[in-house]
Structure formats: C-alpha cells, structure tokens
N, C-alpha and C positions, 0 to 999 in steps of 0.2 A: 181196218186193222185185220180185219180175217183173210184178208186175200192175200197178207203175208205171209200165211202160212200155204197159200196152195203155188207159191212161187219156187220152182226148179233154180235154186240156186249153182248147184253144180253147171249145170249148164248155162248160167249167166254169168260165173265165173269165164268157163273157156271162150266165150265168147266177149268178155269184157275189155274193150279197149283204154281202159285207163293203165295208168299203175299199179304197184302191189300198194303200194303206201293210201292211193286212192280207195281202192277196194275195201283196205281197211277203216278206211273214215268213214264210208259207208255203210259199213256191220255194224262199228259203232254208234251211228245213229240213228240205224234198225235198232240196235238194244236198248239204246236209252231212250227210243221212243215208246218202248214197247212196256220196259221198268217203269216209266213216269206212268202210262195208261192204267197200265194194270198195279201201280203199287206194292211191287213184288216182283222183286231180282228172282225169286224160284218159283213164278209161276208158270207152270204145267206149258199152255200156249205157249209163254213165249221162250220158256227153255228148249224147246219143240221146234222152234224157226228159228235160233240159233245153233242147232245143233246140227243141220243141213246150209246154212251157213257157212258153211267153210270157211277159214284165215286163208288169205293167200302169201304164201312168202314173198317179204321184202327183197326186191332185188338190192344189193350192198354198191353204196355208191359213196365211190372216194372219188371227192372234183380234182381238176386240175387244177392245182391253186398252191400258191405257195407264198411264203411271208411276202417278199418283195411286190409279187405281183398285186396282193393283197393293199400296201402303200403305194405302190403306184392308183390303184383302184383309189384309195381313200382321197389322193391328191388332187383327184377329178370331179371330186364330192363340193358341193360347199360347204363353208366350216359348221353352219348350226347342228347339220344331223350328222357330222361326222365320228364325232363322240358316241351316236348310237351302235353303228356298225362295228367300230372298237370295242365296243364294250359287249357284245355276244359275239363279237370271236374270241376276246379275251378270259370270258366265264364259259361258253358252251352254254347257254342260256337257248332254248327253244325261244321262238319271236313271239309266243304270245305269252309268254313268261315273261318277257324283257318287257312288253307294254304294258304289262300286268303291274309294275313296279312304282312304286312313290317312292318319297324321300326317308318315309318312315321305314324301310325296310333296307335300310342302309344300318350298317352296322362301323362306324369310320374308326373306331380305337382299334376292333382286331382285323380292320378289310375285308369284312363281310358284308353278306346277303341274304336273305333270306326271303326266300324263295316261295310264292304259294305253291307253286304245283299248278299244270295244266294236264298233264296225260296221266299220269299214275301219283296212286297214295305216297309210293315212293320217290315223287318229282316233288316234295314237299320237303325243301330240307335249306341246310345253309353252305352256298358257294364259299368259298374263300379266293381272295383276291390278292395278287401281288400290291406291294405298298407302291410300287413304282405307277402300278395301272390305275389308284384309287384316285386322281384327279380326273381323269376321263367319264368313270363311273359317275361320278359327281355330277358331272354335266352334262350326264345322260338320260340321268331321274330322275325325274319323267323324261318320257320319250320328245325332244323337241318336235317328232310328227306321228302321226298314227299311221296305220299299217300301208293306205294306198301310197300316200307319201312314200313312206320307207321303202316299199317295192320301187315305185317308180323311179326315185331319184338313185335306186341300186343297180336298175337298168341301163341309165341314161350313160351311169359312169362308166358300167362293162361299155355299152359302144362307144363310147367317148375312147377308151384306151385300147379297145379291138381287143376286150377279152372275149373269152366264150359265154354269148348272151344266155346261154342256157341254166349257169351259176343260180342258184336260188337262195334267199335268204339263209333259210336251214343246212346249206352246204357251209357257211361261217361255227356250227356247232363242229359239222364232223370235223374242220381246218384245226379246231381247238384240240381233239383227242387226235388226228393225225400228227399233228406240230410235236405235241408232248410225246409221242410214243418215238417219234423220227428223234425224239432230242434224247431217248434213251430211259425215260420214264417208264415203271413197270405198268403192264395192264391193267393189274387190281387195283393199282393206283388211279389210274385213268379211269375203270370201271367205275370206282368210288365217284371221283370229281365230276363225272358227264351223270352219276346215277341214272346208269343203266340199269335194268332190271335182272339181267342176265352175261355173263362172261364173253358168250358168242357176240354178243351186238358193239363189245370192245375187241375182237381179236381179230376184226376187218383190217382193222390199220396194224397190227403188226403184221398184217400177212402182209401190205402194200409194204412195209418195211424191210420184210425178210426178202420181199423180190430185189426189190431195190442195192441188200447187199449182193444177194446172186448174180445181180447185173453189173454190180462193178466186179466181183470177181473174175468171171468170167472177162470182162474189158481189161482187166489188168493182166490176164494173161496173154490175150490175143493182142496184145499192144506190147508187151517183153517180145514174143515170139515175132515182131512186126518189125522192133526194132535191134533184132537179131540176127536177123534174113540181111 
C-alpha cells in the first residue's frame, strides 16, 4: 500500500494506453482500496495519492446508432434477452444497474424504477417509464442472462447485421439521451432522466444535434442553388 504513494502518476497518465473512461476506473479503485484499508475517506496518505492522481478527461462519445439500426440489431437477437437490451436503451440504465434489478424494484401502477445506484449517490433514484415500454421491462427483470451473456449475444448480433462491432453495451445509455434530445426534448430534461451529475456530460448530444441542423442547412442551400443552375 505505500508504494502508492511513490507512483508518478502524472506520468502513467501520458503514457497510459487505455481510455479516459479506463483511467478513471482505475483511480477509483486506487480510492476505494485505499478508503476500505485505512477506514477513512480523509486520510492524510491517501488524500496524498489521490491528489497526484489526476482525473483524466472523458473523451465524448456519440455511436453511430440510430432507432432503426437499433431494431434491425434487436432482430438478430434471440427473443429471451431481447427484452434486456430494450429495456437500457429505453431507461438509459448503466448495465450494472439494469443486472442489479429484481422484480421488487419495479414500480408497474406509475411505470417505474427504482434504481439502486452503481456510480454516484446521485445514480440512486427512480426512472420513469413510457406505459407503452412497460411490458418489455417486465420481461426483462431480472436479466434473462448475466453480463458475459449480454456482451456476447450483443456482439454476435452487431456481426450478424454488419454494424460497427465496436458499439458497446453502454453506448444504448448515451442512444437513450441522444434519441430524446434529436426528438426535441430539453437538456435539463434529459440531464434529470439519464441523472447526470453535471449539465456538460447532457450537452454532448445537443451539440451532435445542433451539427446535424447545420448540416442540413447548409444541404438545403447547396441543393436550391444546384437546382437552379
């Protein structure tokens, strides 16, 4: 435990070939090894190897992914776990939130969820659910598979339909707050629903949105001007 503290993180950072998202599972497993050891979130050590530490910034990532390609994907599925994958892109559910779920934690009079929480105090709260989505949910919790399952059979279907195999479970969350913002939904809106901790980590997908009208603007001009000529 002490030779955490003589570790140049700065420079394990620039030299670290993961992701930012990686990096940060990392820290957080330095901290919470370090809180459980010592019995004290403010002690002296390990406030001390946290604080060289460094966060490294998430890179913001909006997949390519859109409703249809989404049901085509789900079509490729077999029917037992297909109800799972609906059901966190339909809530924005983190995947170890959505395994996390029993039947008790189903709310079916108002279309609720209720959520333990896997990353923040704040991921502890209650989804709400369209009444049209709430048979899916139904038959989704519990998870008909556990996690390697879930991966794998979500693999098989990307190559099955020659989407991009690089899609990861967690890109069905950000599909949830891109879909709602693209349908014209406000961000504080979506901030609330996905319970993000912060404004920035909902205003990825309007920005994907704001391009998206740029880009037809500009296409509508150069197509007048095309069919002018």
């Amino acid at each position: 435990m002490q030779d955490l503290g003589t570790v140049d993180w700065e420079a394990r950072q620039r030299t670290w070939p993961g992701s930012g998202a990686d990096w940060s599972h990392l820290r957080g497993a330095v901290s919470r090894f370090l809180t459980i050891q010592l019995q004290d979130v403010h002690y002296s050590f390990r406030r001390g190897v946290m604080k060289t530490f460094l966060k490294r910034r998430k890179q913001n990532r909006v997949p390519d992914f859109t409703p249809a390609l989404f049901w085509t994907i789900m079509q490729a599925l077999p029917d037992y776990p297909r109800p799972a994958y609906v059901t966190i892109a339909a809530t924005g559910l983190r995947v170890g939130e959505y395994l996390s779920l029993t039947p008790d934690h189903l709310m079916p009079v108002t279309c609720c969820i209720r959520v333990p929480g896997t990353e923040t105090a704040a991921s502890a709260d209650t989804v709400r659910v369209d009444e049209r989505m709430w048979p899916w949910i139904e038959a989704a919790i519990p998870s008909p598979v556990q996690y390697k399952w879930l991966r794998l059979l979500w693999k098989q279907a990307l190559a099955v339909t020659k989407a991009d195999t690089s899609l990861r479970l967690h890109d069905l969350r950000h599909c949830t707050a891109q879909w709602a913002v693209d349908q014209g939904v406000l961000e504080a809106k979506v901030q609330t629903a996905l319970r993000h901790s912060t404004a920035e980590m909902t205003r990825r997908y309007a920005t994907s949105r704001e391009k998206g009208e740029v880009a037809r603007a500009v296409s509508d001009v150069m197509f007048q001007l095309r069919r002018g000529a």
